[in-house]
C-alpha atoms as an extended CHARMM CRD file, in Angstrom:
* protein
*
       130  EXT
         1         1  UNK       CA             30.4380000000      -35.7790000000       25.9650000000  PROA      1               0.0000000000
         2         2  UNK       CA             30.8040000000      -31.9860000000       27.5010000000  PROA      2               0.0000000000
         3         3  UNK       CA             34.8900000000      -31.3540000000       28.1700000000  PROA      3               0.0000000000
         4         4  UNK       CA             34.1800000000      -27.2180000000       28.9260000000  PROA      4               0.0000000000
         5         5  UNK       CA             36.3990000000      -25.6280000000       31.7920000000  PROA      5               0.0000000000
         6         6  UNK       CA             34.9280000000      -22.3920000000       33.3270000000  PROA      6               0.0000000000
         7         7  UNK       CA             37.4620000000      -20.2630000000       30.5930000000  PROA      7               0.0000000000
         8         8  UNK       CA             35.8330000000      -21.8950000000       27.9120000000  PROA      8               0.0000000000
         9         9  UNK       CA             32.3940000000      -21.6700000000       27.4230000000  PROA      9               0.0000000000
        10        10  UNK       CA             31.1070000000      -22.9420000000       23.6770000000  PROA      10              0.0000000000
        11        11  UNK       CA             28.0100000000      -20.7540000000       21.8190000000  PROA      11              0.0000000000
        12        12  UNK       CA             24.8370000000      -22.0460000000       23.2490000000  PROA      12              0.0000000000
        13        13  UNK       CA             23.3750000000      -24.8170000000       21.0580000000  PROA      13              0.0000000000
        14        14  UNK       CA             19.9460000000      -26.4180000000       20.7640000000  PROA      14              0.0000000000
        15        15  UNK       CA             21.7680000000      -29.9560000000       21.2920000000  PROA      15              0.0000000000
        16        16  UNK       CA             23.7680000000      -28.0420000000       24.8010000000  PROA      16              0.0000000000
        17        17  UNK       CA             21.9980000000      -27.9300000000       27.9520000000  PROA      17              0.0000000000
        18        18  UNK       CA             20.8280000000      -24.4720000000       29.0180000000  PROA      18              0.0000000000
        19        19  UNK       CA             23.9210000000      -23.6110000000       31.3820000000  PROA      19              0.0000000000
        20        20  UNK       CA             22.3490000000      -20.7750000000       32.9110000000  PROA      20              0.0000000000
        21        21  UNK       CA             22.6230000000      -22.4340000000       36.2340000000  PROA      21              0.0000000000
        22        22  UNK       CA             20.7460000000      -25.0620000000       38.6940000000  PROA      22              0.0000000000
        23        23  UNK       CA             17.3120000000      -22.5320000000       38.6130000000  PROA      23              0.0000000000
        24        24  UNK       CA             17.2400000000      -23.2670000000       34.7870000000  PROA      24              0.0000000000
        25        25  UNK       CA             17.4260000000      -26.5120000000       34.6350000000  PROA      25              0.0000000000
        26        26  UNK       CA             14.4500000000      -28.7410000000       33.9620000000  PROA      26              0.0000000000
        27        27  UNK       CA             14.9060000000      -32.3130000000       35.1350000000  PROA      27              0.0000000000
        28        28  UNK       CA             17.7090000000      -33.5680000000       36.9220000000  PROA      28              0.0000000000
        29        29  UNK       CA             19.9090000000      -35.4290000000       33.7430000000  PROA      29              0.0000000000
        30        30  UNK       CA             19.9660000000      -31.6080000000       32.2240000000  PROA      30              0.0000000000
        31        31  UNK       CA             21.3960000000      -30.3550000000       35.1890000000  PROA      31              0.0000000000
        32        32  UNK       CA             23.9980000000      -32.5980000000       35.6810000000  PROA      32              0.0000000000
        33        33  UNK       CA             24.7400000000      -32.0480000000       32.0730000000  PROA      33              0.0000000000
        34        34  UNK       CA             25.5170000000      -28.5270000000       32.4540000000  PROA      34              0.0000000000
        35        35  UNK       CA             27.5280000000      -28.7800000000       35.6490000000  PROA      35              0.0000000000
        36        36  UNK       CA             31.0780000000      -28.5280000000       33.7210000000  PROA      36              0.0000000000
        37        37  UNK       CA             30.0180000000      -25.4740000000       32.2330000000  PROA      37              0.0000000000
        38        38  UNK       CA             29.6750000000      -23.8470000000       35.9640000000  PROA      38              0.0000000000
        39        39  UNK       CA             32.4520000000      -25.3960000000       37.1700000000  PROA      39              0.0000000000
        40        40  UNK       CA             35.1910000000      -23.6300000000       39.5930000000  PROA      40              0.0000000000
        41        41  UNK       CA             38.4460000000      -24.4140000000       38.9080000000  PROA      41              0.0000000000
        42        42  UNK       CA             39.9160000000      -22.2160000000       41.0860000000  PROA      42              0.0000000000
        43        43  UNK       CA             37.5070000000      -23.1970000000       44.1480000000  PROA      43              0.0000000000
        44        44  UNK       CA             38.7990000000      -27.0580000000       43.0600000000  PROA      44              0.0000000000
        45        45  UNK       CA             42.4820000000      -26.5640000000       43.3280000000  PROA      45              0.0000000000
        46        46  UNK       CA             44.4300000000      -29.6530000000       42.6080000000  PROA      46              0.0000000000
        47        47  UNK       CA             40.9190000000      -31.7550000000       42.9100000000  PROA      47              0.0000000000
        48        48  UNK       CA             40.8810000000      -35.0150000000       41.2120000000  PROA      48              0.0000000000
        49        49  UNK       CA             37.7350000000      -36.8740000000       41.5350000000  PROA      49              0.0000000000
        50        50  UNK       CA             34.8200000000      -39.0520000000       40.0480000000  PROA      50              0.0000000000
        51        51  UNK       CA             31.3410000000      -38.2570000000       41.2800000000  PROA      51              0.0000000000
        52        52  UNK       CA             28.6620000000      -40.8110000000       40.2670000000  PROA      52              0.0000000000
        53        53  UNK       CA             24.8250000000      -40.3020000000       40.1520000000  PROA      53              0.0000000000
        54        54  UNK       CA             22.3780000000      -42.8660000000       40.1900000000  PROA      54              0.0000000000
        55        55  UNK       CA             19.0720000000      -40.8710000000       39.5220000000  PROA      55              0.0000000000
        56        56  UNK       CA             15.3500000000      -42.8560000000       40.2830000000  PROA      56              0.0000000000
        57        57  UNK       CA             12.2470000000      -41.8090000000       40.4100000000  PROA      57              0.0000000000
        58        58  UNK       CA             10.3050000000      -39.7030000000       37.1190000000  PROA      58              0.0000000000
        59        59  UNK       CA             14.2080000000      -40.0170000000       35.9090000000  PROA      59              0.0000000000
        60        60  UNK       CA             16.3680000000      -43.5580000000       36.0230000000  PROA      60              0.0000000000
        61        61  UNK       CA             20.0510000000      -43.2130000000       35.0070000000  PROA      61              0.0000000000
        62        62  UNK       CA             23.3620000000      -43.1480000000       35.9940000000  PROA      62              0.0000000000
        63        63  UNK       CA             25.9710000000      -40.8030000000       34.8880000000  PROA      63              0.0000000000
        64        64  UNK       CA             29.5590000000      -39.2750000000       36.4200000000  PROA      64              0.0000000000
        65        65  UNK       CA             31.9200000000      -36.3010000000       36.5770000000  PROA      65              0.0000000000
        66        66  UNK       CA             35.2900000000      -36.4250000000       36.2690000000  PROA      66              0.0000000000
        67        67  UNK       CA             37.0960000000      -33.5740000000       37.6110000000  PROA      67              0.0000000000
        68        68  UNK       CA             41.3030000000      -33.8430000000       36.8250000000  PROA      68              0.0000000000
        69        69  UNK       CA             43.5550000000      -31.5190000000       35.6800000000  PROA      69              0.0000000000
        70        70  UNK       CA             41.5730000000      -28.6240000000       36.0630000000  PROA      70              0.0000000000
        71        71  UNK       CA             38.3960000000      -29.8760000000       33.5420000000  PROA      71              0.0000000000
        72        72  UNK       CA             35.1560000000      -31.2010000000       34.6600000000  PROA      72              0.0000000000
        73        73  UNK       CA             33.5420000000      -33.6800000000       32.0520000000  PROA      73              0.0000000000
        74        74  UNK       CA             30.1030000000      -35.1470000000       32.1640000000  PROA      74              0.0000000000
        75        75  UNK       CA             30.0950000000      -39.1860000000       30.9470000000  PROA      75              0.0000000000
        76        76  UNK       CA             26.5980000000      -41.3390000000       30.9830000000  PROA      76              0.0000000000
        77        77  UNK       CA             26.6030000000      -44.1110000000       32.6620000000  PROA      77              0.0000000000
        78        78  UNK       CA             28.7000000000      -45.5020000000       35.5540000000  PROA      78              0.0000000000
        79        79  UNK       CA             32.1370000000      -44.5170000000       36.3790000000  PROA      79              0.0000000000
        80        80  UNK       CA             35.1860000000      -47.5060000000       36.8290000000  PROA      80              0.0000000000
        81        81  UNK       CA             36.3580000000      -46.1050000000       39.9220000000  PROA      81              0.0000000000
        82        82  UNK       CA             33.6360000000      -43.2960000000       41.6010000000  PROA      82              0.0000000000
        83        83  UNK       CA             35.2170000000      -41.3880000000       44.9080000000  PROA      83              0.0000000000
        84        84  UNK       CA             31.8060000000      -40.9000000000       45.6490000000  PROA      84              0.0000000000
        85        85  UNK       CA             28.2260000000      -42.2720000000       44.6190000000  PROA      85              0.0000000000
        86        86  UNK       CA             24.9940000000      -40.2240000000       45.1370000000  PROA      86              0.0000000000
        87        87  UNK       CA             21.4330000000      -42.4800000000       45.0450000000  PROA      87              0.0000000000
        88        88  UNK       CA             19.0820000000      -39.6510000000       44.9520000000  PROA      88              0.0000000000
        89        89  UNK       CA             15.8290000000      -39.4620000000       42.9170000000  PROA      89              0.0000000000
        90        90  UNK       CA             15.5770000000      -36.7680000000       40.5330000000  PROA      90              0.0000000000
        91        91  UNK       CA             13.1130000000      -34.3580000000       42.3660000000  PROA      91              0.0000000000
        92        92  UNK       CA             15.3670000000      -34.8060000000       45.6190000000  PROA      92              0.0000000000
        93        93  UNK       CA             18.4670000000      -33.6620000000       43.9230000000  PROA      93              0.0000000000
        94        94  UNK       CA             16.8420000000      -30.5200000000       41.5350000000  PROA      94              0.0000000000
        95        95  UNK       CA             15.3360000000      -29.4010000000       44.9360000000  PROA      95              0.0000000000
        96        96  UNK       CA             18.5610000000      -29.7000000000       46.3220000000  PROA      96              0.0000000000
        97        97  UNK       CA             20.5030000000      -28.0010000000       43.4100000000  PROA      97              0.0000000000
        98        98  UNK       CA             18.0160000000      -25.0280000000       43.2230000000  PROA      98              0.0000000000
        99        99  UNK       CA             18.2560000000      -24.5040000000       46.8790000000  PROA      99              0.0000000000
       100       100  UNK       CA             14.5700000000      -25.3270000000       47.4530000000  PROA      100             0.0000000000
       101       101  UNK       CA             15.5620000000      -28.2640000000       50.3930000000  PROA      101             0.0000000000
       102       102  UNK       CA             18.5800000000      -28.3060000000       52.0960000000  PROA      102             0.0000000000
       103       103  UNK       CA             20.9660000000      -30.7440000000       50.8460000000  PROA      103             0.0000000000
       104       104  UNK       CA             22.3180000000      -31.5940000000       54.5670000000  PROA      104             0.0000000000
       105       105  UNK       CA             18.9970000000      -32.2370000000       55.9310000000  PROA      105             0.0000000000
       106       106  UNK       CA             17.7590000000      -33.9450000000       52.8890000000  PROA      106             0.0000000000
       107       107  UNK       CA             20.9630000000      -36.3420000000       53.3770000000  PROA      107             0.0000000000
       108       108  UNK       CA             20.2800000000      -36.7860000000       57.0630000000  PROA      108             0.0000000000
       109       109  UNK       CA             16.2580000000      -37.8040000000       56.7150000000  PROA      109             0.0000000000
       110       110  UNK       CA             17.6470000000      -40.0960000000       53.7760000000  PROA      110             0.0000000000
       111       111  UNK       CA             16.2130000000      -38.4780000000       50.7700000000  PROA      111             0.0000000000
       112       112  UNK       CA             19.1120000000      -39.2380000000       49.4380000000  PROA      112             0.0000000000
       113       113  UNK       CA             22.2530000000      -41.6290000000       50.1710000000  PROA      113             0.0000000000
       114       114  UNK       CA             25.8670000000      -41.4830000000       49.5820000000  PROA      114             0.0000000000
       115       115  UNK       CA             28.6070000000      -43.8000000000       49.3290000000  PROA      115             0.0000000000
       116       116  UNK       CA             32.3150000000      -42.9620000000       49.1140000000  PROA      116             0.0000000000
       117       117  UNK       CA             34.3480000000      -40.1140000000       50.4750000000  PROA      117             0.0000000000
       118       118  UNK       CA             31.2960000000      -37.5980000000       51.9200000000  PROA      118             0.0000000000
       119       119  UNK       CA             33.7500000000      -34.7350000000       52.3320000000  PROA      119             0.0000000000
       120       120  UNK       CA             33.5640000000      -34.5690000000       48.1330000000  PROA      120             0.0000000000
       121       121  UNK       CA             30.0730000000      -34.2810000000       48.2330000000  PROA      121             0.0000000000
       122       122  UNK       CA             30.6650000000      -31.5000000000       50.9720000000  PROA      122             0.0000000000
       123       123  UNK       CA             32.9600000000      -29.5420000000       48.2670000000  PROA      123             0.0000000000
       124       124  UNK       CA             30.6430000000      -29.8880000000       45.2850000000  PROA      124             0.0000000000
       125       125  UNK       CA             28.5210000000      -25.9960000000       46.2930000000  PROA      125             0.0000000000
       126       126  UNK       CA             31.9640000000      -24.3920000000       46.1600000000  PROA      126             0.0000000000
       127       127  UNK       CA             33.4880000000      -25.7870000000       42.9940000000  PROA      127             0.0000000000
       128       128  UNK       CA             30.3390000000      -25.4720000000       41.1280000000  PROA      128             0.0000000000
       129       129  UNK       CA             29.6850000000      -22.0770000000       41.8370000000  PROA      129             0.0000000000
       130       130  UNK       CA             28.1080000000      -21.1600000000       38.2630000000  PROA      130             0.0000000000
């Protein structure tokens, strides 16, 4: 389990995901692995959420991130209580993270769906800034 706050970034590992942002990442369970390390606590103020994933296509899981207190964690599997749950497959969301589709659009021609509180997933660009 990552527990890493923007202040505290660990040595880079073999075991770590590469944390050099979205553009580095290979598939979509290693970026969503490495989105505490980019993660804005500043841009997040007082935010206290659970964002769930459920990932299809050339990648099938589910995974979460809890943001409280300042700390972003990244837990496999699927959260108790999610704010907000994102059914995307994993080619949809990569594209999305590297800025190859836009995320709005992809959302609006359902590439992807989301269940929850939406303005959350309208937050995530600014508190993972990377």
């Amino acid at each position: 389990m990552i527990a890493e706050s923007k202040k505290a970034k660990p040595a880079r590992d073999r075991n770590k995901p590469d944390v050099s942002g979205p553009q580095a990442a290979r598939t979509c369970e290693e970026l969503l692995r490495s989105m505490p390390y980019g993660f804005n606590p500043g841009a997040a103020g007082g935010l206290e959420a659970v964002y769930q994933f459920e990932v299809t296509g050339s990648e099938s899981f589910t995974a979460h991130l809890q943001i409280a207190g300042g700390i972003c964690t990244y837990h496999s599997g699927p959260a108790a209580k999610p704010d907000v749950i994102v059914k995307t497959p994993a080619d949809v969301w990569l594209a999305v993270s590297k800025g190859e589709i836009d995320g709005q659009q992809a959302f609006m021609t359902g590439k992807y769906k989301v269940d929850g509180d939406i303005s959350l997933l309208l937050r995530l660009k600014s508190i993972f800034s990377g």
